[in-house]
C-alpha positions as CSV (number, residue, x, y, z in Angstrom):
1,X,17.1,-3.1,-6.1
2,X,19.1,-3.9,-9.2
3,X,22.3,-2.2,-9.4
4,X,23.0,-2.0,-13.0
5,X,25.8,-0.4,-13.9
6,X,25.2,1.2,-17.6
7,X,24.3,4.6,-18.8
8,X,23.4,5.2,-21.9
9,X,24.7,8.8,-22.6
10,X,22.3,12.3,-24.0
11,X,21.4,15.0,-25.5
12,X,21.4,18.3,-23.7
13,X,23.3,21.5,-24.6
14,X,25.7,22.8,-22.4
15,X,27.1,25.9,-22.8
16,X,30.8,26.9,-22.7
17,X,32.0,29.7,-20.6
18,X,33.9,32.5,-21.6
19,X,35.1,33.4,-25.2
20,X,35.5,29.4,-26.1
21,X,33.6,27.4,-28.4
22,X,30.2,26.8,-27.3
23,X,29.2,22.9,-27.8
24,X,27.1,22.3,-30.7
25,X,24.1,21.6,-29.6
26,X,20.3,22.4,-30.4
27,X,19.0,25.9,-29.5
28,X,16.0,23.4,-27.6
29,X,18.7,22.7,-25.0
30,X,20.0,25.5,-24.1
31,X,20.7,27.1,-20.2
32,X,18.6,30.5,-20.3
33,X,20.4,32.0,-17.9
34,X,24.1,31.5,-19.5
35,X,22.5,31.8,-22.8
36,X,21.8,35.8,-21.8
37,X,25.3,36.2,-20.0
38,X,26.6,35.0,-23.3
39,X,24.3,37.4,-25.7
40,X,26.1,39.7,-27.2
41,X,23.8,42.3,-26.9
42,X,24.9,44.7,-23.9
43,X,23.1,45.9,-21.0
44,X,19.9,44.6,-20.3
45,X,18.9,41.5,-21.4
46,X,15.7,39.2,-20.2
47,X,13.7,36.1,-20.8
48,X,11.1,33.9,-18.8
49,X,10.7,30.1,-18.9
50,X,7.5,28.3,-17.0
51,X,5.2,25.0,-17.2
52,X,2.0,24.3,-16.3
53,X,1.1,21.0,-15.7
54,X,-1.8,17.7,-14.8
55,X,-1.0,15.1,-13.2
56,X,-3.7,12.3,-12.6
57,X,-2.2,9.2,-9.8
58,X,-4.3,5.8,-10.7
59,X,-4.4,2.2,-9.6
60,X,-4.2,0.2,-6.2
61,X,-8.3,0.1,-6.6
62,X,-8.0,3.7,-5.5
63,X,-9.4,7.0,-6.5
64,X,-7.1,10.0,-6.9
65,X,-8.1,13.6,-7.3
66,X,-6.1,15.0,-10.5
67,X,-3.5,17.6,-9.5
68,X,-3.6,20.8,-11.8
69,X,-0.5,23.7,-11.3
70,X,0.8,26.1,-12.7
71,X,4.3,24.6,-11.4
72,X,6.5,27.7,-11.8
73,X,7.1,30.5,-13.7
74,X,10.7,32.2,-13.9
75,X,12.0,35.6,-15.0
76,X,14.9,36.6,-15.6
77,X,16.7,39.5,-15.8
78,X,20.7,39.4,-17.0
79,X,22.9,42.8,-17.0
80,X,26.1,43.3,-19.0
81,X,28.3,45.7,-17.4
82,X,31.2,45.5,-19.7
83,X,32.7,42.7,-22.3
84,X,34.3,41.0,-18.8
85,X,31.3,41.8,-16.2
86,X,28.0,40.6,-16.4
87,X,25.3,39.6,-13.7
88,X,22.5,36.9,-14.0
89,X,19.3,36.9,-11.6
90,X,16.3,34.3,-12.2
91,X,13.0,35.3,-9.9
92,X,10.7,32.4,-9.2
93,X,7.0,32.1,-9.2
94,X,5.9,28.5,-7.7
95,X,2.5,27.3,-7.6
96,X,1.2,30.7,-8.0
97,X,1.9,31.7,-4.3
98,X,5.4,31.2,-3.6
99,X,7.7,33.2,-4.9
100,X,11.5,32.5,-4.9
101,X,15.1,33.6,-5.4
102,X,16.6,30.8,-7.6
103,X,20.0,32.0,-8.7
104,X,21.7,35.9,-8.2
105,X,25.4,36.0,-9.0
106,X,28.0,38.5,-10.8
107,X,30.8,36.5,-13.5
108,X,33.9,38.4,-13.6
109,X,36.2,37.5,-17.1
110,X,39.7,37.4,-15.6
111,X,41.0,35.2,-19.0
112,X,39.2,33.8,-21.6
113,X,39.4,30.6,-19.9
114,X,39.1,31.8,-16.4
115,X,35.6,33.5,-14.9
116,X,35.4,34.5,-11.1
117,X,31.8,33.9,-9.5
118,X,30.1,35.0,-6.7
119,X,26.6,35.4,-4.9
120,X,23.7,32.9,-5.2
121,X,24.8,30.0,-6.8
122,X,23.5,26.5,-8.6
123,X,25.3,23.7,-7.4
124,X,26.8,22.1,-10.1
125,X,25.4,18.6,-9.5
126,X,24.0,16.2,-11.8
127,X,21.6,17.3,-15.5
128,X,18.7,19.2,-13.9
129,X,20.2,21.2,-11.4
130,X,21.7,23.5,-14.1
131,X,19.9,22.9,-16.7
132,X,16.2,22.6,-16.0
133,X,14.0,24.7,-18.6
134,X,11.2,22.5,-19.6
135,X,12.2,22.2,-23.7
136,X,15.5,21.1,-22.3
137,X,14.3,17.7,-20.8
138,X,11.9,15.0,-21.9
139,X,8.9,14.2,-19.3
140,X,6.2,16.4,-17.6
141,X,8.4,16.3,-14.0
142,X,11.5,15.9,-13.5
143,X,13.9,13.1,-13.4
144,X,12.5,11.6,-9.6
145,X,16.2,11.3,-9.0
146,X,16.8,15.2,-9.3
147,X,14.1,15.5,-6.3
148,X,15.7,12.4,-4.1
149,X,19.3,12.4,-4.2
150,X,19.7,16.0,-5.3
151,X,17.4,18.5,-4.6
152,X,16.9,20.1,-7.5
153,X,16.6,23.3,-7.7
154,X,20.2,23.2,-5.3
155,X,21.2,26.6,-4.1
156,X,23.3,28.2,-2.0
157,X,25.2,31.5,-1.3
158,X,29.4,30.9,-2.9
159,X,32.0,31.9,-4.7
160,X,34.5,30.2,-7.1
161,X,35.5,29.7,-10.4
162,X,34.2,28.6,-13.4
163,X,35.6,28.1,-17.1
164,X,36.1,26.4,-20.5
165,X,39.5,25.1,-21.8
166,X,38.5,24.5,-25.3
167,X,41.9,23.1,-26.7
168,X,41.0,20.6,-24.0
169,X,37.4,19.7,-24.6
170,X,36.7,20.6,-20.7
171,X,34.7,22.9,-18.5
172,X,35.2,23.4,-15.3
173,X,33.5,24.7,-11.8
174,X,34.3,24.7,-8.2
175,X,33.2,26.4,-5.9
176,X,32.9,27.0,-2.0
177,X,29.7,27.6,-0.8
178,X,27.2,27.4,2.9
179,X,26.6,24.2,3.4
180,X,22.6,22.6,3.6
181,X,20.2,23.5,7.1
182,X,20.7,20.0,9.0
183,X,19.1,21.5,12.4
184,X,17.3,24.4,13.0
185,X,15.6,24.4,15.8
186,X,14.3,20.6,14.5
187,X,16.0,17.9,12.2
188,X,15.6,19.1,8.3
189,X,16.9,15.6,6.8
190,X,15.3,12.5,6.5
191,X,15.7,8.7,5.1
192,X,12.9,9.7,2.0
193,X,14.5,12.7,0.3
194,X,17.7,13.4,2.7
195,X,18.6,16.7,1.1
196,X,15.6,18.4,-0.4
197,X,14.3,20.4,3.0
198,X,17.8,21.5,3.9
199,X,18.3,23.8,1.0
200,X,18.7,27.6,2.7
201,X,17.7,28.7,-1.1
202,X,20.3,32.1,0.2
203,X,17.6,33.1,3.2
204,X,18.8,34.2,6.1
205,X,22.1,31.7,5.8
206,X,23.7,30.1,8.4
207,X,27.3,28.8,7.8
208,X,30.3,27.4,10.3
209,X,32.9,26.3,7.5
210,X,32.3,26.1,3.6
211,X,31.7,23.1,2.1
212,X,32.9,22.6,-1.6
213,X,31.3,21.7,-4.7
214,X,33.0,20.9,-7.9
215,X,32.2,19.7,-11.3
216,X,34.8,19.0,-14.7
217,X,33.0,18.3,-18.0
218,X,34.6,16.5,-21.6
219,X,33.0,17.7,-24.8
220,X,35.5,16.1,-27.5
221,X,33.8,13.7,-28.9
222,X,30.9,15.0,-31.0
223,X,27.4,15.0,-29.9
224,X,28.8,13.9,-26.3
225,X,29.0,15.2,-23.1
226,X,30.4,13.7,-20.0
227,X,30.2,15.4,-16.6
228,X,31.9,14.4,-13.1
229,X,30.6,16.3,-10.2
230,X,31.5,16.5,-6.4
231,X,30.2,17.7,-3.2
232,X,31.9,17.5,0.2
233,X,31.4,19.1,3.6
234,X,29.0,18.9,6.1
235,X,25.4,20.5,6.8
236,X,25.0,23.6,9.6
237,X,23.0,23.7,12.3
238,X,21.8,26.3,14.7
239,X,22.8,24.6,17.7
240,X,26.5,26.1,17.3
241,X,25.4,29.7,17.6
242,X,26.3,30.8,20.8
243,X,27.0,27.6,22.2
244,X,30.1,27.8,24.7
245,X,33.3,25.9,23.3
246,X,34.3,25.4,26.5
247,X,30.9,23.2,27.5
248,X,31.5,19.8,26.6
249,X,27.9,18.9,27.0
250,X,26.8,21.8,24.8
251,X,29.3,21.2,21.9
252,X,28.5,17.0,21.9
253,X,24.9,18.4,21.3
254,X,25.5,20.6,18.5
255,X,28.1,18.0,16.8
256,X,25.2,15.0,17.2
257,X,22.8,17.5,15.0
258,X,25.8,17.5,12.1
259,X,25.8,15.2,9.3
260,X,28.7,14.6,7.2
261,X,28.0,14.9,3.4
262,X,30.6,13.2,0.1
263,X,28.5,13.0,-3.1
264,X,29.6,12.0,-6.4
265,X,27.4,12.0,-9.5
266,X,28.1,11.2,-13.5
267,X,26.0,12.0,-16.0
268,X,25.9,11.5,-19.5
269,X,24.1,13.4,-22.5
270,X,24.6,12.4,-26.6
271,X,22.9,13.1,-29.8
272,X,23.0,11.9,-33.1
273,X,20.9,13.2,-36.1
274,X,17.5,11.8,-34.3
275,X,18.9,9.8,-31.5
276,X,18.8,11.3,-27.9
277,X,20.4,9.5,-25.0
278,X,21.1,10.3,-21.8
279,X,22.2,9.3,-18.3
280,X,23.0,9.9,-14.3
281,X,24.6,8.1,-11.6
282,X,24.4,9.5,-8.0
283,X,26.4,7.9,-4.8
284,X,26.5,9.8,-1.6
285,X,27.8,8.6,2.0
286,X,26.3,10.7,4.8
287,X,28.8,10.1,8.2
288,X,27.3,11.1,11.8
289,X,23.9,9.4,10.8
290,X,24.1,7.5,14.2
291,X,24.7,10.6,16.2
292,X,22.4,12.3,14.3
293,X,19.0,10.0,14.3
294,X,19.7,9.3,17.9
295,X,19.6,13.0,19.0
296,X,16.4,13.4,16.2
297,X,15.2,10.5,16.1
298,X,14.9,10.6,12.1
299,X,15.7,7.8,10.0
300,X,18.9,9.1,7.9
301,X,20.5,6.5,5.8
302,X,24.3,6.6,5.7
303,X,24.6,6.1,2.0
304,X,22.0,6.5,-1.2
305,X,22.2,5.2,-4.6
306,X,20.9,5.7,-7.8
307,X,20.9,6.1,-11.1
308,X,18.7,6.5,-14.8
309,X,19.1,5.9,-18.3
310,X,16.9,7.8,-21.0
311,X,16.6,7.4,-25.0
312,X,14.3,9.2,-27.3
313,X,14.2,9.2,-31.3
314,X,12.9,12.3,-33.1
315,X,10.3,11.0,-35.7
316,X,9.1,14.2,-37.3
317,X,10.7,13.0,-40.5
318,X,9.1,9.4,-40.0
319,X,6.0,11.1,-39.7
320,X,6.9,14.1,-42.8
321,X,6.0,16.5,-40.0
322,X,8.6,20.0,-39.8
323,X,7.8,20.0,-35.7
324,X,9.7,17.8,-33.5
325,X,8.7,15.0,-31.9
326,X,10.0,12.6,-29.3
327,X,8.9,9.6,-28.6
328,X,11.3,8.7,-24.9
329,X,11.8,5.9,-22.3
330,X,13.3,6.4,-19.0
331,X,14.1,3.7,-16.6
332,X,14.9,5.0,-13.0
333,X,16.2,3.1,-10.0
334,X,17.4,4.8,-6.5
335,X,17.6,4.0,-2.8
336,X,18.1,6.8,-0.2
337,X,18.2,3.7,2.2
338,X,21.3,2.2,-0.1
339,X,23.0,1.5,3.3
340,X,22.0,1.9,7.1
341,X,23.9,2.4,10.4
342,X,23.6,-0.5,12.8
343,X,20.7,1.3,14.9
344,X,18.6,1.6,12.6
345,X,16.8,-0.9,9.8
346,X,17.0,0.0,6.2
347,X,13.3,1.5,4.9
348,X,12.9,-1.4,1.4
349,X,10.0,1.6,0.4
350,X,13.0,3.8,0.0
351,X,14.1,1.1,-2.7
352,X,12.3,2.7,-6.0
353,X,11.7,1.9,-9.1
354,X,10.2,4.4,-11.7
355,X,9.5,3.8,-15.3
356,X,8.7,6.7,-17.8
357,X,7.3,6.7,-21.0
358,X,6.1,9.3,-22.8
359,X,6.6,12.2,-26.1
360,X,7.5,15.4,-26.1
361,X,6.3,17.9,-29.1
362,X,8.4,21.0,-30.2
363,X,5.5,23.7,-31.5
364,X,8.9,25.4,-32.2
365,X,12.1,25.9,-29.6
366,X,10.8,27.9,-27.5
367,X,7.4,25.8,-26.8
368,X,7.1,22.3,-26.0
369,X,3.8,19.7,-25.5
370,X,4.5,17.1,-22.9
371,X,3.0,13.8,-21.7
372,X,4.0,10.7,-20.2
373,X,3.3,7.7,-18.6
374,X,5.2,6.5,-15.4
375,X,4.8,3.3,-13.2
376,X,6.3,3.9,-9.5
377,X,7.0,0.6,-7.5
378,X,9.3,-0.1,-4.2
379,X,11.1,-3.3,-2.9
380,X,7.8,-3.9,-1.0
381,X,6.1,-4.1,-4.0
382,X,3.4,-0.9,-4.0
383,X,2.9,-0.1,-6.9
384,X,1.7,3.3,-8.2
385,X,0.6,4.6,-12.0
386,X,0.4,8.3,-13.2
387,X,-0.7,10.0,-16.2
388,X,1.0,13.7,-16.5
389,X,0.4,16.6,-19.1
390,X,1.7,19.9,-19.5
391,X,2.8,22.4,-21.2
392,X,6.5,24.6,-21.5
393,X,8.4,27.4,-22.7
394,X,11.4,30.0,-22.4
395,X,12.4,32.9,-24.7
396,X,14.7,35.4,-24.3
């Protein structure tokens, strides 16, 4: 896989915690959830977001049923206490028949700059984890990288701190939280997507020691936002409850169905007038994989890379339309195989490459017309072509 080094920096509001200034930013990019913490109305507040969406997989002289889903549909519900106490819940409809709890915490204003957090909690890693309504992205899905090397949507059951130092230009977050399900009662990571079925999602949560997660953001330049996040620890398994510290045999076990977890992502997001640009970059080592795919026998790489750049141009003046619409290009590349232990030989269909292309149309801010091309292809050379649709709104 080419490595190449450049992201090319985007659009996508983030909002400012506390009683700073918010970034300026369009309304279509905007986090529901902190944008009804931040309402000024008191007591109750609410608001829903959802997509619906077709997806037809072609090529490879093959013939491919078309998927159609209604992919989720989120409520939520936001309570102001007082001007320092607030709490923020989102309830989650998926594919009609599973229903999930994606976020459930209570924001405590100690200083204007400082907010205490605790309860179910988004990991502050990479663009979509956070900030995921569908008029906030370009594309039908997605980024595939915020399904491989973070599993978006990442929760997990914390507390920290979070804020906005707006003589600075920065936000902050860190927070300590349970780490992801490596083993329970069979191996939950794999070479493919190594984190996406070890999300405990706040159910039933097993924990030994907390495993932190961090991310500092710079807003001082206009139009730009620049975001460093961090993740270390290590995942839980069930093998430790119970287990005898004085059996030697019993604690190897449980330590063989441990994986080691340091993750550092950077992402990107700028607009000017029309322009859009945005951009991640993922690395993550995983240590123990030896121990681990020996006692599982699962094919866990011991590092993953990857990384995307995005533009898109607004042409609703091009066009002397008043509703958006953007024209975008994305260009993915990401290999949960970036490196291997000695046992084990590196996967090249883990090697992908993914190109997007498609438009996005703005009924108004709150409702949004997708549909995209996007060309899949590995280091063995499969090659895979899908057409997506969809539609997507939020309001509060």
């Amino acid at each position: 896989m080419k490595h190449i080094f450049t992201l090319v920096p985007l659009i996508i509001c983030t909002l400012s915690y506390g009683q700073g200034e918010m970034d300026s930013f369009t309304n279509y990019h905007q986090n529901a959830a902190r944008t009804l913490l931040e309402s000024k109305q008191g007591g109750l507040v609410m608001g829903a977001y959802g997509e619906v969406h077709y997806e037809q997989p072609f090529g490879n002289n093959t013939k491919y049923n078309g998927d159609m889903d209604a992919e989720r549909m989120v409520l939520l519900f936001g309570y102001k206490f007082d001007k320092k106490t607030s709490f923020i819940t989102e309830i989650e409809i998926e594919h009609i028949k599973e229903v999930f709890l994606e976020q459930a915490y209570l924001n405590y204003q100690a200083k204007p700059w400082l907010n205490v957090q605790a309860g179910l909690l988004l990991i502050p890693m990479g663009l979509m984890n956070e900030y995921h309504e569908p008029t906030i992205f370009n594309g039908v899905n997605r980024p595939t990288i915020a399904n491989a090397l973070y599993p978006s949507t990442w929760r997990e059951i914390g507390a920290g701190v979070a804020g906005n130092l707006p003589n600075a230009a920065l936000r902050y977050q860190l927070y300590a939280v349970n780490g992801p399900m490596g083993y329970n009662d069979g191996a939950k990571l794999d070479g493919s997507k190594p984190l996406r079925g070890a999300r405990q999602k706040g159910a039933q949560v097993a924990m030994t020691a907390p495993d932190l997660s961090g991310k500092i953001n710079y807003y001082g330049i206009k139009g730009l936002d620049i975001g460093l996040a961090g993740y270390i620890g290590t995942t839980e398994s069930n093998l430790f409850d119970g287990v005898s510290r004085d059996s030697i045999g019993q604690m190897a076990t449980a330590d063989s169905s441990v994986v080691g977890i340091q993750m550092l992502g950077l992402d990107a997001r700028y607009q000017a007038n029309k322009f859009q640009a945005k951009g991640e970059l993922f690395f993550s080592n995983f240590s123990n994989t030896k121990e681990y795919n020996a006692f599982t026998d699962k094919d866990l790489g011991s590092s993953m890379f990857g990384f995307y750049t995005e533009i898109g141009y607004n042409i609703n003046e091009i066009l002397g339309i008043k509703k958006d619409l953007v024209p975008f290009v994305r260009w993915s590349e990401y290999n949960t195989h970036n490196t291997v232990n000695s046992e084990l030989t590196a996967n090249k269909s883990y090697d992908r490459t993914v190109l997007t292309t498609g438009i996005s149309f703005f009924l108004n801010e709150s409702f949004v017309v997708k549909a995209d091309y996007q060309s899949f292809q590995d280091a063995n050379n499969n090659q895979l072509h899908q057409f997506n649709s969809g539609i997507g709104f939020w309001f509060r």
